[in-house]
C-alpha positions in Angstrom: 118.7 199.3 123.0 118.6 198.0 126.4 118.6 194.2 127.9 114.6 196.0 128.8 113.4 196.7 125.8 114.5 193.1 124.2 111.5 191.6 123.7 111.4 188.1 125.6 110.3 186.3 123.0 111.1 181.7 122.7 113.6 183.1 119.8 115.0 185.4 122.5 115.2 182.7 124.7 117.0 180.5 122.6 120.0 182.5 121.7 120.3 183.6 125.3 120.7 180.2 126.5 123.1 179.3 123.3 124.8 182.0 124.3 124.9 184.2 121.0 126.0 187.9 120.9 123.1 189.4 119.3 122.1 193.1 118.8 118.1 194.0 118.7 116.7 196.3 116.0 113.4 197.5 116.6 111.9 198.8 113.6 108.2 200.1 112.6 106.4 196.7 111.2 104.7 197.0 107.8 101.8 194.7 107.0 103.1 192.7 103.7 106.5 194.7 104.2 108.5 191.7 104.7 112.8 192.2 104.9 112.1 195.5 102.5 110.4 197.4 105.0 113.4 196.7 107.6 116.4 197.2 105.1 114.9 200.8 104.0 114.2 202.2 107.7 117.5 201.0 108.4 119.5 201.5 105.6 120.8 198.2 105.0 121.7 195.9 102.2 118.6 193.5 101.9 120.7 191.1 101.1 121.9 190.6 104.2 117.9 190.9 106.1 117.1 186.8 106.0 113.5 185.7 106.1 112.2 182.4 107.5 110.4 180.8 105.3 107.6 178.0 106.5 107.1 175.6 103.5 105.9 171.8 103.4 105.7 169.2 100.4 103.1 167.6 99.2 102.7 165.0 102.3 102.7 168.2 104.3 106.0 167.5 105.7 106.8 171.0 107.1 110.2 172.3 107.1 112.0 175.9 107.4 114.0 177.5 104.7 116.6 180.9 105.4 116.8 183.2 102.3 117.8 186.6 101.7 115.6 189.2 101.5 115.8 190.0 98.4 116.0 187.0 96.8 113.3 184.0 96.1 113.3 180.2 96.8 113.0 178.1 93.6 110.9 175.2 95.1 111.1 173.4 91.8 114.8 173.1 93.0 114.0 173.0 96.5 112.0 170.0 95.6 114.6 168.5 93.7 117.4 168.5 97.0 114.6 166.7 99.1 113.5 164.5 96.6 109.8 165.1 97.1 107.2 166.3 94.1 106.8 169.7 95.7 107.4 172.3 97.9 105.3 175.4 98.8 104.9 177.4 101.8 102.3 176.7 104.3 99.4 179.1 104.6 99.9 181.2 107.1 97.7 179.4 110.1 99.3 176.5 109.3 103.1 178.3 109.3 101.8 180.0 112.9 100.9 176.1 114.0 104.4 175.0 113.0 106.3 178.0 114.3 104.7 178.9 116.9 105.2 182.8 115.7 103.0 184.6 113.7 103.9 185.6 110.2 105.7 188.6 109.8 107.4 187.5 113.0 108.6 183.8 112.4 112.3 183.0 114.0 114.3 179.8 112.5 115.5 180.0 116.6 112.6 178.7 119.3 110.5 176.9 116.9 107.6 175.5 118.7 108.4 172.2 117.3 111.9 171.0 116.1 111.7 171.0 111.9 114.1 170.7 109.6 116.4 173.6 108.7 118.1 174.9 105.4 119.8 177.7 104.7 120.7 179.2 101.6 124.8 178.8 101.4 125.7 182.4 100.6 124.3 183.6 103.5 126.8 181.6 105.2 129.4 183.7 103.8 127.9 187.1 104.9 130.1 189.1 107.7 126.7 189.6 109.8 123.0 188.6 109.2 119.6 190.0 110.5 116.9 188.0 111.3 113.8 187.9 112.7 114.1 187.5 116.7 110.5 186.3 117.4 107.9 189.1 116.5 106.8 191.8 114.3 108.9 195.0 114.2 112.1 193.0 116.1 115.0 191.4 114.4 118.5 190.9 115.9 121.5 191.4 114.1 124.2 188.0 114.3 126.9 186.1 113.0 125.5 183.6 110.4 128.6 180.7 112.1 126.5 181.1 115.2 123.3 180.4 113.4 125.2 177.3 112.0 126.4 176.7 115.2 122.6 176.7 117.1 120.7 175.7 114.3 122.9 173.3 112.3 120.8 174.2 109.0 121.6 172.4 105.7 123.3 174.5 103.3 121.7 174.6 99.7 121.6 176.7 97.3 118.1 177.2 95.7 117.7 181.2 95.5 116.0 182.5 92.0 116.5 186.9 92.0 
């Protein structure tokens, strides 16, 4: 894939001017297909394809939460770490107001606002990570110690199979 047919997207943007090594991967967006649909055109481990979640508590205090794909967040635990009642994820306009992407194409990288980033801990450990680059059908393959190093999540550990 050439430097042409990277789609400029904010996330793009952002690990440009961070200065990541990043590889795209393109792939055929399925409504509701979330990191499954990617991991079986491509052939890799879900486990390694990380969503962005968008979630808020109950003061609607929005934040952004890494997981892998084929895992889910316990927000009775995720609760628990931020000391708040609960946690759920935003609707989806309300995600898209946060983000600034629309879902099914959020990026933890050139969030329309600054929020407040976790990431689950074992991905962390992974050798490479892909993750959504800003848009539908497009994530980009990284090293999770440069996500560390851009986004400075907090690591907890909060994923429910």
């Amino acid at each position: 894939m050439g430097p042409d047919k990277t789609p400029m997207t904010p996330a793009v943007r952002a690990l440009r001017q961070a200065g990541v090594e990043f590889k795209g991967h393109p792939y055929a967006y399925v409504e509701h297909g979330g990191t499954a649909a990617f991991a079986a055109q491509s052939g890799i481990d879900e486990h390694g394809v990380i969503k962005t979640l968008i979630m808020e508590d109950e003061a609607k205090r929005p934040f952004v939460i890494l997981m892998h794909g084929d895992r889910e967040v316990s927000t009775r635990e995720m609760a628990r770490i931020l000391a708040v009642k609960s946690v759920h994820p935003c609707a989806p306009e309300t995600a898209e107001r946060h983000s600034g992407y629309q879902v099914g194409g959020t990026s933890p990288f050139g969030l329309r606002k600054p929020l407040p980033v976790y990431v689950e801990s074992s991905i962390l450990d992974l050798p490479k990570i892909f993750i959504n680059g800003g848009k539908r059908g497009f994530l980009v393959e990284m090293d999770p110690r440069d996500l560390v190093r851009v986004l400075k999540p907090t690591p907890v550990r909060v994923a429910v199979s």
